[in-house]
C-alpha positions in Angstrom: -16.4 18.0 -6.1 -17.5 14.2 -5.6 -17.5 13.4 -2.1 -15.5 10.3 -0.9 -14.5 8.7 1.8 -11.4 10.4 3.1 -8.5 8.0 4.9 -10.4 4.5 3.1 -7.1 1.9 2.6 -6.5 0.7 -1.4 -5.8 -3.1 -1.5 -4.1 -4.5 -4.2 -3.9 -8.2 -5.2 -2.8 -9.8 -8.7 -5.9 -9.0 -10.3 -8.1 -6.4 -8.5 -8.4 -3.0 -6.7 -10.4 -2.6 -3.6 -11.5 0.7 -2.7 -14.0 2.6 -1.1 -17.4 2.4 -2.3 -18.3 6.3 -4.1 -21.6 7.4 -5.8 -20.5 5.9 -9.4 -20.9 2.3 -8.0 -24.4 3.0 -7.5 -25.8 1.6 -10.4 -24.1 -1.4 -10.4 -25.2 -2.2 -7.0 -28.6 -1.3 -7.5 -28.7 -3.4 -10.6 -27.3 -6.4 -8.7 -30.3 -6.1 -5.8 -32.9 -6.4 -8.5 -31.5 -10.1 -9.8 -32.2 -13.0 -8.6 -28.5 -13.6 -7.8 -28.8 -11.4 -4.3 -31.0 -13.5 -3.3 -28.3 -14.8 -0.4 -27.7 -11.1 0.7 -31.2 -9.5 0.6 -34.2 -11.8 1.8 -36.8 -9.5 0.0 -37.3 -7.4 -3.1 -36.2 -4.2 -2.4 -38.0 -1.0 -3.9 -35.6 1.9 -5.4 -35.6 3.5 -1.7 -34.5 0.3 0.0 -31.7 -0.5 -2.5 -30.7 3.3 -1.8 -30.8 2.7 2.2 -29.3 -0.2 1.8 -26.3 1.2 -0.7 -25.9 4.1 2.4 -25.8 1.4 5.1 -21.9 0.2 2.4 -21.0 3.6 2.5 -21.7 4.2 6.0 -20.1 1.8 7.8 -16.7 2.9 6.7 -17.6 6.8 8.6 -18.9 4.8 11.7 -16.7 1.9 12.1 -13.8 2.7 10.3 -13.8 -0.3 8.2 -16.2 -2.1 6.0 -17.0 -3.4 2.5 -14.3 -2.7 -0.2 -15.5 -1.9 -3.8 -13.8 -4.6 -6.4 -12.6 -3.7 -9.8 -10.4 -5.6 -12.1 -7.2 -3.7 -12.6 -7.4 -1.2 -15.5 -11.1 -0.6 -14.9 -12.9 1.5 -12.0 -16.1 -0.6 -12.9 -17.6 -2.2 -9.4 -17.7 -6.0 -9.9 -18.9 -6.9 -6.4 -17.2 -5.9 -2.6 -15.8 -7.7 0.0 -14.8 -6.1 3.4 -15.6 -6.4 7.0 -19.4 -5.7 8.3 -20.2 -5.1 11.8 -23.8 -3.2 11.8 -25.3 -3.0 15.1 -27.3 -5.8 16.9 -24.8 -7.9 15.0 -23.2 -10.5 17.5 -19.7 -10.7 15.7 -17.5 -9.1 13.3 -18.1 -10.5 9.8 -16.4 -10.9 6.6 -18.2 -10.6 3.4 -18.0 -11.1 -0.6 -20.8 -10.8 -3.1 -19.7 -10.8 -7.0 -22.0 -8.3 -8.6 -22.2 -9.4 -12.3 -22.7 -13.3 -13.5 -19.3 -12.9 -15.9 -17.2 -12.3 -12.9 -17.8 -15.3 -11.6 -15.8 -18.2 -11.7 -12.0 -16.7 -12.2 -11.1 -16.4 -8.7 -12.1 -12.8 -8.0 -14.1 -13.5 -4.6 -11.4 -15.4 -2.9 -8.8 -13.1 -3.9 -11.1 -10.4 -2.7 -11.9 -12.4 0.6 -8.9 -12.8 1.2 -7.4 -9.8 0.8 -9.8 -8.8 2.6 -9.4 -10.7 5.5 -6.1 -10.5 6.0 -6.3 -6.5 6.3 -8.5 -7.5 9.2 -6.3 -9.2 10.7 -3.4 -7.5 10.4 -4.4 -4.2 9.6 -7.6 -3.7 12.3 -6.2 -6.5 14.6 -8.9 -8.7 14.7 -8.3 -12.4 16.1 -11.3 -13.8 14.7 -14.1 -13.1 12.0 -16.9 -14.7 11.2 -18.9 -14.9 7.4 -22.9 -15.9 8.1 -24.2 -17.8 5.1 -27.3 -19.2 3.9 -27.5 -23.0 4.1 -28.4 -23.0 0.3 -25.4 -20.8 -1.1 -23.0 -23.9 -2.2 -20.2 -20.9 -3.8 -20.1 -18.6 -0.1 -20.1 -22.2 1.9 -16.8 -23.4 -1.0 -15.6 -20.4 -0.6 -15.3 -19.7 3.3 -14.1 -23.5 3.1 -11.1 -22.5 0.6 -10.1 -19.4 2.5 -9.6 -22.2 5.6 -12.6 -20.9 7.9 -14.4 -24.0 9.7 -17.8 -24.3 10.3 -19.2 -22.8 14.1 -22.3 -24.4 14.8 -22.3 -22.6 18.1 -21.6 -19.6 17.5 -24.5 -16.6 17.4 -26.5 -15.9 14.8 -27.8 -12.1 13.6 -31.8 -12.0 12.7 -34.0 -14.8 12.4 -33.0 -16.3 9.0 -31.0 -19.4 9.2 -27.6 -19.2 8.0 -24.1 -21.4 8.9 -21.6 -19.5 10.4 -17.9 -20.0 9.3 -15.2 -18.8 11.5 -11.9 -17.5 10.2 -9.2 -17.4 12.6 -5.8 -15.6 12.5 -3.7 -18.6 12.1 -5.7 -20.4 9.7 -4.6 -18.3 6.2 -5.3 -19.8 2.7 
């Protein structure tokens, strides 16, 4: 039997499926941490062990908050393109939402703001959240478009998690794309 995580929602949009995150998107995810293209979500190189913890830290997030980061796959495939959800680890000062596209060909057709804001909007109307934030590194021009397009607005006083810099977009309720 693979395990899985029991009671995880499926969202639909046009194009994708997000799901929970299981063992088989492993490799992809592992794969992604050793580009240069995580380089917004991981500020070092991260050994086999790390990308593993860090791979746990997706999965586990769902058992101990009841939400987090949904799996993407185009419809018709189960292949993991990249995951978008909500992420609230602790000793984080707000509830975030995330995206991160996974292979370079999935880029530019639209998948992370369909993901985002699918995404988002199960936060909001499935979890009940008011407000969400998405942290972003000052350099990642795509995230900072993106957070723009989905209609969140730059907090420059809002908290930060860790010492790296990163702009904080908030998305609010009311303010849907």
């Amino acid at each position: 039997m693979t395990p899985h995580l029991a009671h995880t929602p499926v969202l639909e949009t046009e194009r994708l499926v997000l799901r929970a995150p299981a063992l088989r998107d492993w490799p992809a995810f592992s794969t992604f941490l050793a580009t240069p293209r995580a380089r917004f979500v991981r500020s070092e190189v991260l050994d086999e062990g790390k990308k593993w913890r860090a791979f746990g830290h997706v999965v586990g997030h769902w058992a101990l908050r009841g939400f987090g980061n949904f799996i993407l796959t185009v419809k018709g495939s189960d292949d993991a393109i990249g995951m978008a959800g909500g992420w609230y680890p602790a000793g984080w000062p707000e509830r975030e939402i995330g995206w991160s596209l996974w292979l370079p060909e999935a880029e530019g057709k639209g998948y992370a703001f369909e993901a985002a804001a699918a995404a988002r909007d199960h936060a909001f109307h499935d979890l009940g959240w008011d407000t969400a934030v998405s942290y972003i590194d000052p350099e990642n021009a795509r995230s900072i478009a993106l957070a723009e397009r989905l209609g969140a607005t730059r907090d420059a006083n809002a908290a930060r998690p860790g010492d790296e810099p990163v702009l904080v977009y908030r998305h609010h309720r009311e303010a849907r794309a």
